[in-house]
N, C-alpha and C positions, 0 to 999 in steps of 0.2 A: 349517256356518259361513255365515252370513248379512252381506249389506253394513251395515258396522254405522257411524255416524258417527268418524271417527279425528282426530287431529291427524299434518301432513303432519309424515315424514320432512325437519327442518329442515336437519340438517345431517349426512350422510351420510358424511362424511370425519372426519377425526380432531379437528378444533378448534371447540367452538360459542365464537363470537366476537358483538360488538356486533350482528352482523347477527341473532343468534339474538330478540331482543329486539324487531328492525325488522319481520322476518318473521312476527311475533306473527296480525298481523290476518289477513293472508291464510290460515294456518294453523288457527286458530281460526273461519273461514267456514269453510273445507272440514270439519273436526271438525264443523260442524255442517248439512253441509247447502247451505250458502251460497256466493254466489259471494263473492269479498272489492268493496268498494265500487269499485275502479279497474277492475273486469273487466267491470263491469254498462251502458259505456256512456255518453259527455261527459254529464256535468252542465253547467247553464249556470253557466257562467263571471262570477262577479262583478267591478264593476271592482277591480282594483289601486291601491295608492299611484301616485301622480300623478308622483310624485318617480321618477325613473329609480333613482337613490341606494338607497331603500328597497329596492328589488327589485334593484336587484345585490347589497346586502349581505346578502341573506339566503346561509344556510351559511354565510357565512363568521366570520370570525372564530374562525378555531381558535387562533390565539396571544395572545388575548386571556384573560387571568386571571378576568375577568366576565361571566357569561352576560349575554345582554339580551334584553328584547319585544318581539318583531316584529309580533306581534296580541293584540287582547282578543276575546275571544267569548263575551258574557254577561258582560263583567266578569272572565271569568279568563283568565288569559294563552297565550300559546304562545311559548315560547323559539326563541333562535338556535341553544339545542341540539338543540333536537328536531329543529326541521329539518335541522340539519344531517347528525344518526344518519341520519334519513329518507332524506339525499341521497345519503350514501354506500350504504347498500343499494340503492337506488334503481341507481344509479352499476355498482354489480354486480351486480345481476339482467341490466341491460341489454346488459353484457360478456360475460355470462355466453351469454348469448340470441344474441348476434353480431349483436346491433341496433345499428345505427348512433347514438349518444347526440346528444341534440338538444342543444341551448348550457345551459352552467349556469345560466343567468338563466331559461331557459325551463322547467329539470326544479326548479327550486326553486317556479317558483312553482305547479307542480301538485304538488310538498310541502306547501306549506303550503296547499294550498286541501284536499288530503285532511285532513291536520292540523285546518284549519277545520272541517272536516265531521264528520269524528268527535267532537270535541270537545263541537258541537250536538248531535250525536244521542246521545252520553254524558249530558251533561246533561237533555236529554228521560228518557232511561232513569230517571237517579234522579228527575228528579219525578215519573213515570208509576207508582214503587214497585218497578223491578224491582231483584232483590236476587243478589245471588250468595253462597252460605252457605260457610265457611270447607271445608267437606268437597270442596266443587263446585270449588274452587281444589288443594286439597292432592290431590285425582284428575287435575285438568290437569298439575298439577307432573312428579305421577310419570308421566302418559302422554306429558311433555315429553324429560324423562330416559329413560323405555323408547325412543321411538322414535329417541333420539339414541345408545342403546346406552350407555348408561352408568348408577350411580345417581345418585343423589338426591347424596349428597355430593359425589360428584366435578362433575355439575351447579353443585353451589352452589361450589364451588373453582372453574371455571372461568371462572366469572362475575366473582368475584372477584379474577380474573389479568387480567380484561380493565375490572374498573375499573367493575362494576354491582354494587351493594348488592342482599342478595338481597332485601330489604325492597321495592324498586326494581322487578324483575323479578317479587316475587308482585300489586302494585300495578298493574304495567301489566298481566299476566294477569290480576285479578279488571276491570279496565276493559274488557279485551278481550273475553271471556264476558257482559258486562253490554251490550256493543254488539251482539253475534250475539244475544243474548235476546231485547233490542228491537227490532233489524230482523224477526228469525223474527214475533216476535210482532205486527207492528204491517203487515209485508207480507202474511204467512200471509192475514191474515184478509182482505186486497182482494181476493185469487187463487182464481175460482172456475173450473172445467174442465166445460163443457156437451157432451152427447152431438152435438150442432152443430156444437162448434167442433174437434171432431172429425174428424168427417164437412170439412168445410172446409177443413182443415189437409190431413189425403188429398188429398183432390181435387189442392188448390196442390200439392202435391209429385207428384203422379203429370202433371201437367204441366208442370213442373219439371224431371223425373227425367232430362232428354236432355240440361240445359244447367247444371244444376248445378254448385259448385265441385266440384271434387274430391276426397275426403280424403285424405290420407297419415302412417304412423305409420312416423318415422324414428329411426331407434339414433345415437348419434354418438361417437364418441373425439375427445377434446380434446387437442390437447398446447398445454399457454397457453404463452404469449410474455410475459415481464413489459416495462413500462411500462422505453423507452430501453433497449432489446436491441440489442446491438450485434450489426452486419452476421455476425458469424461468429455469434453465438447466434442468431440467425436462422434461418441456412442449417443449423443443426445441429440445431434445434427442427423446421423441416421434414422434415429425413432420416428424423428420430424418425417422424415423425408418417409417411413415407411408407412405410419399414418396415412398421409399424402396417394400413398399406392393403393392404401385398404378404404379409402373413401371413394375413390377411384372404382375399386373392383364392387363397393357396394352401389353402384351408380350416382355416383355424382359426377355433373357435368366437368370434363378435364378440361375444357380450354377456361370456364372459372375458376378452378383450380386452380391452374395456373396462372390466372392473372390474382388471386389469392396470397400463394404458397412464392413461386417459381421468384428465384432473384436475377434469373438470364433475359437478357435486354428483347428476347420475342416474349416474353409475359406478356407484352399489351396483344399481341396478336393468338391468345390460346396457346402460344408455345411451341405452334405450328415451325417448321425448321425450311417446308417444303420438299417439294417432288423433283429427286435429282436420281439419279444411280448411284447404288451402293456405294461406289469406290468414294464416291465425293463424300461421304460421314465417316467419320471414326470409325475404326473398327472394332472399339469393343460397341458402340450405338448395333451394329451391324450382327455383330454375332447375339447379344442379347435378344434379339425380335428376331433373328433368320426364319426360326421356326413358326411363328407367328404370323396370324391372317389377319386383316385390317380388322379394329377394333382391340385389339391383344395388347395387353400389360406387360410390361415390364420391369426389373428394379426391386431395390436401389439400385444402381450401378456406380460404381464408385472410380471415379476418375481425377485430374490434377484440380479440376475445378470444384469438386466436391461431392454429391450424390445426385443424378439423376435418377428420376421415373419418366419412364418411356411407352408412347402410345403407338401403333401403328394404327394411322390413318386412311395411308394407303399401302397398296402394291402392284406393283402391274411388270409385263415383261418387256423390257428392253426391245429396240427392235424399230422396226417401219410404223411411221404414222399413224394408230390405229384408227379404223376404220369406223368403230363404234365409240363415243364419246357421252359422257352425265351434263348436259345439259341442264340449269340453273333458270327459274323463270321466282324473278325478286320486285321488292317496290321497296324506295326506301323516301322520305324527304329528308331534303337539303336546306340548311339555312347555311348563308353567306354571313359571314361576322363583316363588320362593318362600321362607323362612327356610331351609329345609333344602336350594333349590338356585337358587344365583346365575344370573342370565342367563347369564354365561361359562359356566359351569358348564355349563349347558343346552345351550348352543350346542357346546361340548367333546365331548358325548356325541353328540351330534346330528351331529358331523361324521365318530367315531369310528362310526357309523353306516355315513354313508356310506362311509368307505372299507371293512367289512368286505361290505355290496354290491358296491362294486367288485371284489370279490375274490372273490367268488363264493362268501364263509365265512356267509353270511344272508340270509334271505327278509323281502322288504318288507313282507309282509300277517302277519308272524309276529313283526316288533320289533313290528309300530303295534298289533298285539291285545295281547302284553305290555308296553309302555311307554305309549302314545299316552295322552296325555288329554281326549283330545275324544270326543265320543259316537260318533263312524266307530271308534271300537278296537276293536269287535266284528266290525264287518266290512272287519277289515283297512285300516281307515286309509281306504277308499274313499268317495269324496264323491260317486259318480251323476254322469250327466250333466247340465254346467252349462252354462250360456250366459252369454255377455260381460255382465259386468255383478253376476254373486251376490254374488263375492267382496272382499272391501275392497279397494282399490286397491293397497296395498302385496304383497298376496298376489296377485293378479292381475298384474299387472306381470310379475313372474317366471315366473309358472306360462304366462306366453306367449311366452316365450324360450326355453322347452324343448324339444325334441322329444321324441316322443313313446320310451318307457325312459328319456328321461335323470330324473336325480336329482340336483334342483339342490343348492347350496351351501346350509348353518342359514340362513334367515332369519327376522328378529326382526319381528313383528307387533304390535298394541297386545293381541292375544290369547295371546302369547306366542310360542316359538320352535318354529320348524318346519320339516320336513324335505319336500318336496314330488318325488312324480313322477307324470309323465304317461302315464298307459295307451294310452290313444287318441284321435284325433282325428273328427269325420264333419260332412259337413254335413248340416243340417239344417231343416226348413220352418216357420215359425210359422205358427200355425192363423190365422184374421179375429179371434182373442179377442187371443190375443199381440200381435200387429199393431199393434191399437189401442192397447192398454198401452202399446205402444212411442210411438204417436204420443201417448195421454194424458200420458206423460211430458214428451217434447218441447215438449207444448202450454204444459205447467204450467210449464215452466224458460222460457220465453218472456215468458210473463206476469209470474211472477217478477220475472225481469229489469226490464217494463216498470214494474211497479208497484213495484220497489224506488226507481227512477230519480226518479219522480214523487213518493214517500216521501223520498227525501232533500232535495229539492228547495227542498218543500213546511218542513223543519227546518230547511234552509239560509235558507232564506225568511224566517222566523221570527228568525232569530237575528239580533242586534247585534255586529256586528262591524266593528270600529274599527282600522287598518292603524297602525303607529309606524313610523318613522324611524329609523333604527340611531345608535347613537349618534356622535358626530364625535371 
């Protein structure tokens, strides 16, 4: 099983709500490859309405009976709906994150200039001729619905509980595959990677390599605080939450924990956050663990979102490509859900699995040769030793919260459902050949990055855009 382009794991908990729809773009970059446009880096900033008026009223008006225009771009509009959906997702990723949220007047108007910009580069797409075919949608649909664990009907019910026409939600999915088409396609071709820039890239990191940021991949359990919690739901939300830290430090497994305790949308994945550089977490997340070596506690911490407890998982230093790497050697079986058997269904067997493991009534290499359906069920479900990085993100995520015999919980992949354990662990040395890959990579998401920046820009540039006035 190979890294295969997926759409993220939208909404992990039991409800896809309006946000499922907001979260569209960012989801549909990762499906393909892409970073989503807000990660890649300030675009320059056009001016604004003149009018103070115009820019506080944007988002607003939610008791208003009639949408209104807040911009034309190319002559077609952008609502005070859209921004508004925009704001309130917006509004909860940043809660979610324990970022401190900047003034509504200031997150709207980097709503609406995203809004702007997609909208340009939508319209580039369809005159350029790119097309999205009805098959290329009804495959999104259903890898929207697998990866939310549910089908396609209950999908389209819930959508409908929260007040989006499915008509609505296939519309903005074929928009949003039409904008990752044209970015891929119109970036791809700027981004070339020379044996030089290589050699270059090395160099700068191996001198680098002492002063580097740091990375760190933190787990976390959430207990939220709702919005005007009263003093005693407070102090009782804490308690929760400190419990949570002392079961924690008496050894209990934290990524059960958290899928447990934790009400933040990485519960299903142990709470894992991942392995990025400091700068990219919060900074109280950052000062809480600074001191802290992988495995170390931390919390409560108390942020807009509510109270976190914090794991450090890992740490390592910033820098050049390391040259030693943990190597993972796993075996999992795969069932395909199918007419003849529902993801539940799958996931059912797959748990009654696990427990006749735990029980010492069956052998792991002797279900995955008779059930597995992946091409490891001849030899036993085993997948060789892998390095960070083979597996899609959603099956890696977990397969690194494990230790090694354990055998985690069914999980659901866009490959289907699967049961995962870990053999063994070792480190490992990449050859000068690995290395470079490792840096060719880096070079080319670098590039990426800058030639996307220059690419919207360049759209932005182009475009006619004309700010309105809300109405009085």
């Amino acid at each position: 099983m190979t890294n295969y382009p997926f759409f993220a794991r939208l909404f992990p908990g039991r409800q896809i709500t309006l946000a499922l729809l907001l979260a569209l773009p960012a989801a549909l970059a990762q499906a393909q490859g892409l970073k989503p446009a807000g990660q890649l880096g300030p675009l320059r900033q056009p001016e604004l309405p003149a009018s103070n008026a115009a820019v506080a009223g944007l988002g607003k008006g939610v008791q208003r009976q009639a949408d209104f225009i807040v911009a034309v771009v190319n002559s077609e509009p952008v609502t005070n709906n859209e921004v508004r959906l925009r704001l309130i997702r917006a509004e909860q990723q940043l809660t979610q994150q324990g970022v401190p949220l900047p003034s509504r007047q200031e997150l709207a108007r980097d709503v609406l200039e995203r809004l702007i910009n997609d909208r340009a580069q939508l319209q580039q797409a369809r005159a350029s001729g790119v097309r999205v075919d009805d098959n290329a949608v009804d495959e999104a649909v259903a890898t929207v619905a697998r990866q939310n664990q549910v089908s396609i009907a209950e999908l389209r019910r819930r959508l409908a509980a929260d007040g989006i026409a499915y008509s609505r939600f296939l519309s903005t999915l074929r928009d949003e595959l039409m904008l990752v088409r044209v970015r891929e396609r119109e970036v791809e071709q700027r981004v070339r990677v020379s044996e030089q820039d290589i050699d270059e890239f090395l160099r700068e990191q191996e001198g680098q390599a002492g002063s580097a940021a740091p990375e760190i991949n933190l787990a976390q359990i959430l207990v939220a605080v709702p919005e005007n919690a009263s003093p005693a739901q407070i102090t009782a939300l804490q308690a929760k939450a400190q419990a949570a830290l002392e079961r924690a430090r008496a050894g209990a497994d934290f990524a059960a924990l958290a899928r447990e305790v934790s009400e933040a949308p990485d519960r299903a994945v142990g709470g894992q956050l991942g392995l990025r550089s400091a700068d990219r977490y919060p900074a109280l997340f950052v000062e809480a663990t600074q001191n802290l070596q992988a495995g170390g506690l931390a919390g409560p911490v108390r942020s807009g979102a509510g109270f976190h407890v914090l794991k450090v998982i890992e740490k390592k230093q910033g820098g050049a490509p390391g040259a030693n790497i943990v190597q993972t050697r796993a075996r999992h079986i795969l069932l395909r859900p199918s007419a003849q058997l529902s993801e539940a269904q799958a996931q059912a067997r797959l748990a009654d699995f696990k427990k006749r493991l735990a029980a010492g009534q069956a052998d792991f290499a002797a279900l995955a040769r008779e059930n597995s359906q992946d091409g490891s069920a001849q030899e036993g479900g085993d997948l060789g030793w892998a390095n960070p990085g083979m597996f899609v993100p959603e099956f890696e995520q977990v397969l690194n919260t494990l230790a090694p015999g354990q055998v985690s919980d069914p999980l659901v992949s866009r490959f289907g459902v699967h049961l995962i354990q870990v053999m063994e662990r070792r480190q490992a040395q990449l050859s000068q050949r690995e290395q470079r890959e490792v840096a060719r990579s880096l070079v080319r998401e670098k590039k990426l990055d800058e030639a996307y920046v220059v690419w919207a820009q360049e759209v932005r540039g182009r475009a006619y855009v004309e700010y309105r006035e809300p109405p009085q």
